[in-house]
FILOSE-326501 format. One record per atom (N, C-alpha, C): residue number from 1; x, y, z; residue in three letters; atom name. Coordinates in Angstrom, 2 decimals, always signed. Example, Ala and Ser with C-alpha at 12.3 -4.5 7.8 and 13.67 -1.06 7.14 Angstrom:
<sites>
1,+13.19,-5.69,+7.80,ALA,N
1,+12.30,-4.50,+7.80,ALA,CA
1,+13.20,-3.30,+7.80,ALA,C
2,+12.85,-2.25,+7.08,SER,N
2,+13.67,-1.06,+7.14,SER,CA
2,+12.90,+0.03,+7.87,SER,C
</sites>
This chain:
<sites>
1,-32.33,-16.80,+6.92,UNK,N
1,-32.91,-16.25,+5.71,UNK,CA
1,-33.40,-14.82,+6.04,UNK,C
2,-32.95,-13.97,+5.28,UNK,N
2,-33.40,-12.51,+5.47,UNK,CA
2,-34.60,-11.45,+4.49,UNK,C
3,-35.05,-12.68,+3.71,UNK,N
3,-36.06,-12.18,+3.09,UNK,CA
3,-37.35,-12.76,+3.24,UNK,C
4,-38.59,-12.18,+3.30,UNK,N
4,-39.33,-12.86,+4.20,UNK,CA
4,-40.82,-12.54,+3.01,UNK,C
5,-41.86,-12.87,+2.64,UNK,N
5,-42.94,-12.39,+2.58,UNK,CA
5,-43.29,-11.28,+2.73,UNK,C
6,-43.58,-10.29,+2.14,UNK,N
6,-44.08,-8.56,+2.59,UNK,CA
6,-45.47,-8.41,+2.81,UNK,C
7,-46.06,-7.91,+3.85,UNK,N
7,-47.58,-8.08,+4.30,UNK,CA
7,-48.39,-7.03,+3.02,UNK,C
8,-47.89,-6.78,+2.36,UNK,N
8,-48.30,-6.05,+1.08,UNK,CA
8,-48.89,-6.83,+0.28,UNK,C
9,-47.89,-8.43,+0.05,UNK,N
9,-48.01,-9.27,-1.25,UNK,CA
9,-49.27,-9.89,-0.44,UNK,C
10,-49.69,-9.82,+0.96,UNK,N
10,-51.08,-10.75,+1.48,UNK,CA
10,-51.98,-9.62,+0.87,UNK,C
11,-51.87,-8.46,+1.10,UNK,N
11,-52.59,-7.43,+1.25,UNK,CA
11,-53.29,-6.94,-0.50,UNK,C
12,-52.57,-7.17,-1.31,UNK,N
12,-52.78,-7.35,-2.30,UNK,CA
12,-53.38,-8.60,-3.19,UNK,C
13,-53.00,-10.12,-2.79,UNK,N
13,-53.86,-11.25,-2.67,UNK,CA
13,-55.20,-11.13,-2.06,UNK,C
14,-55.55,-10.19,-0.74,UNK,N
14,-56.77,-10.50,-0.26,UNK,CA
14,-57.71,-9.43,-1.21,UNK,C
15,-57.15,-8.19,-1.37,UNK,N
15,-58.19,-7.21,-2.40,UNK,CA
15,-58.34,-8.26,-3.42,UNK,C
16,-56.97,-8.60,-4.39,UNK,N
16,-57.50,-9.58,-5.59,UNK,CA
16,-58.60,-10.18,-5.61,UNK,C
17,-58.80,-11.36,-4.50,UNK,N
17,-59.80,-12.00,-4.28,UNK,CA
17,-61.05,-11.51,-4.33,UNK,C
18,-60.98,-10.09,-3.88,UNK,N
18,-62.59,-9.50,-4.00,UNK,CA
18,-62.96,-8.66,-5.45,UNK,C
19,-61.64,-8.88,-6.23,UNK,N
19,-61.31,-7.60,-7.57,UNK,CA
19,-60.96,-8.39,-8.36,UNK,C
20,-61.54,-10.25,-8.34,UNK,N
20,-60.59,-10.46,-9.41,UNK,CA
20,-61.17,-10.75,-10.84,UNK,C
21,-61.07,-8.86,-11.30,UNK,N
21,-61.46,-8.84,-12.72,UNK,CA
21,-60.38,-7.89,-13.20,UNK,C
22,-59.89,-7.64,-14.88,UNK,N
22,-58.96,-7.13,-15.75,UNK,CA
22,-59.24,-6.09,-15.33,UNK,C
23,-60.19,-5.39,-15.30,UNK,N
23,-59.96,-3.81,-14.88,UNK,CA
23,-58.79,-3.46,-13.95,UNK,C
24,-59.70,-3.95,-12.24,UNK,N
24,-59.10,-3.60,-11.28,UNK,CA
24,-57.95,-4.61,-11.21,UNK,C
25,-57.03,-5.15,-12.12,UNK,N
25,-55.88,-5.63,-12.28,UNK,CA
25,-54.62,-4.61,-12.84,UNK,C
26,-55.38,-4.33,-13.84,UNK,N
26,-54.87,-3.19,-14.67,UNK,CA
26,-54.80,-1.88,-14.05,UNK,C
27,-55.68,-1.44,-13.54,UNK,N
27,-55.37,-0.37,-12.49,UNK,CA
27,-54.45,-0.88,-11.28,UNK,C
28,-54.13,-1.96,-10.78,UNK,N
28,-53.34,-2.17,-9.71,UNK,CA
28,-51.87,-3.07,-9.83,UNK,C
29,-51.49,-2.45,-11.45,UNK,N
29,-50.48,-3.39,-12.09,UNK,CA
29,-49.08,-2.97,-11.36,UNK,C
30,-48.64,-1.95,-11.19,UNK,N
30,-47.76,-1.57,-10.64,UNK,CA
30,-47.16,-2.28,-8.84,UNK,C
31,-48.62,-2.49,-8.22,UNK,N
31,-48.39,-3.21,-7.24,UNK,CA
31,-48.12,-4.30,-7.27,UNK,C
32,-48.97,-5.64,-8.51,UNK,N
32,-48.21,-6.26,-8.70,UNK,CA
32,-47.24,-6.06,-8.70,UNK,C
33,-46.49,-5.94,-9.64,UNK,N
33,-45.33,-6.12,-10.29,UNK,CA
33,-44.31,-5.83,-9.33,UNK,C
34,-44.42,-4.59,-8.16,UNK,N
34,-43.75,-4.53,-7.33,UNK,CA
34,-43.65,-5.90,-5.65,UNK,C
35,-45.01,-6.70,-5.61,UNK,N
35,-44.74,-7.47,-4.63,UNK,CA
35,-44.08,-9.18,-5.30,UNK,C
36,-44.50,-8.65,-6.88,UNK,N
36,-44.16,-9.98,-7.81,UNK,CA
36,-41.98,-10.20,-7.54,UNK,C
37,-41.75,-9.19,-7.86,UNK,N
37,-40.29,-9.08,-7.78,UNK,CA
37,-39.88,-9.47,-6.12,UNK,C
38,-40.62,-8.93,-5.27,UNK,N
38,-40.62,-9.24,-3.55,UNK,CA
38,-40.12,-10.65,-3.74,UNK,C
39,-41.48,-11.26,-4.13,UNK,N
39,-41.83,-12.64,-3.84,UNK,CA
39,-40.81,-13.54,-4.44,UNK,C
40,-40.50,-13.16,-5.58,UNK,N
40,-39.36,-13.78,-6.59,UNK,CA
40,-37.64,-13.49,-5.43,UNK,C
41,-37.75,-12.86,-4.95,UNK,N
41,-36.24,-12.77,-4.51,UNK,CA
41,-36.55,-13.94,-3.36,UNK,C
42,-37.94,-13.84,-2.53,UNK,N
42,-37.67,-15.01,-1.97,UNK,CA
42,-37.69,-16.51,-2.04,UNK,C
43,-38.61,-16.29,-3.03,UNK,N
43,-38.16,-17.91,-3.74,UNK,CA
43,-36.89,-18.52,-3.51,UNK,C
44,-36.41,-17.28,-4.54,UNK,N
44,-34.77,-17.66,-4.73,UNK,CA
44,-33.80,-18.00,-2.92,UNK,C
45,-34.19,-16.98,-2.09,UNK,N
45,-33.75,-17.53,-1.07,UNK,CA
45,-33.85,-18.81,-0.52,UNK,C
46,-35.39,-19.06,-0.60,UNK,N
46,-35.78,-21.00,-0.21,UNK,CA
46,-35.08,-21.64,-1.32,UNK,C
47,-34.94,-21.54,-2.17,UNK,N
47,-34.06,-22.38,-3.28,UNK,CA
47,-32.53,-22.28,-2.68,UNK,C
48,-32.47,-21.55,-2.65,UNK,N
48,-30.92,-21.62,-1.84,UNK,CA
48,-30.89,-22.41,-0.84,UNK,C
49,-31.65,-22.13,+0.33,UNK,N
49,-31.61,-22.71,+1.04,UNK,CA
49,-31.75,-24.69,+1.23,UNK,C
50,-32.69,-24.82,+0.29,UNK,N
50,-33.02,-26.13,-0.05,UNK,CA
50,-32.02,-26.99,-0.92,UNK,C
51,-31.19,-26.31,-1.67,UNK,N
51,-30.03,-26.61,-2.42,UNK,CA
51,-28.68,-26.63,-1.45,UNK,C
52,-28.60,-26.40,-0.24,UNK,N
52,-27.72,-27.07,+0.54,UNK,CA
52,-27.97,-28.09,+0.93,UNK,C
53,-28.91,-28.62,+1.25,UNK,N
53,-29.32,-29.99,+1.44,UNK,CA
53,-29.43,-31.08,+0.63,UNK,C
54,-29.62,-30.43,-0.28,UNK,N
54,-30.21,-31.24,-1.68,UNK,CA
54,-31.04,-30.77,-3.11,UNK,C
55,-29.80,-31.01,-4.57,UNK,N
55,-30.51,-30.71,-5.31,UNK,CA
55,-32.05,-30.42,-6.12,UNK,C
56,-32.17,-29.08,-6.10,UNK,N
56,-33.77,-29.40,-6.68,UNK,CA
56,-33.65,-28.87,-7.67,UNK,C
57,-35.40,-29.02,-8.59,UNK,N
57,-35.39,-28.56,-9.81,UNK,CA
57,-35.64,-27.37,-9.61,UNK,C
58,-36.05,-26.47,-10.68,UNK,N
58,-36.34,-24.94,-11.20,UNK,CA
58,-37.70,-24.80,-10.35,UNK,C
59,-37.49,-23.95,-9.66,UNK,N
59,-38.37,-23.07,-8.89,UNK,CA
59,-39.57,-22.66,-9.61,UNK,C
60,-41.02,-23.31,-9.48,UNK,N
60,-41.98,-23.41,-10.59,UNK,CA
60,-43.13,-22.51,-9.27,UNK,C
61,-43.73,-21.37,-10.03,UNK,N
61,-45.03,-21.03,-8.77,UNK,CA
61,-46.15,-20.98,-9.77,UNK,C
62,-47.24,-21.72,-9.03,UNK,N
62,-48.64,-21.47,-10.09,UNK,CA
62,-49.60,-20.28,-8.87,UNK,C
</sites>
């Protein structure tokens, strides 16, 4: 597997945790959105991966 977690998407989870209000969301939307797409391609890789072995359902993240 060649897509991995980006120490950005931690790095951005650990500020959240100390920011987590609409403001400083809204000011830091762009980062989302950029480690959100990260994270989504690797999903899709573990889904791949897990779908050689054995069918699964739709890739659900809360």
């Amino acid at each position: 597997m060649s897509n991995s977690i980006p120490k950005s998407a931690f790095d951005f989870l650990l500020a959240l945790r100390e920011n987590n209000n609409r403001d400083w969301m809204q000011e830091h939307k762009k980062e989302y959105l950029a480690n959100e797409e990260k994270l989504k391609s690797f999903y899709s890789e573990v889904e791949k991966g897990l779908n050689e072995a054995d069918e699964i359902a739709k890739v659900k993240i809360f």
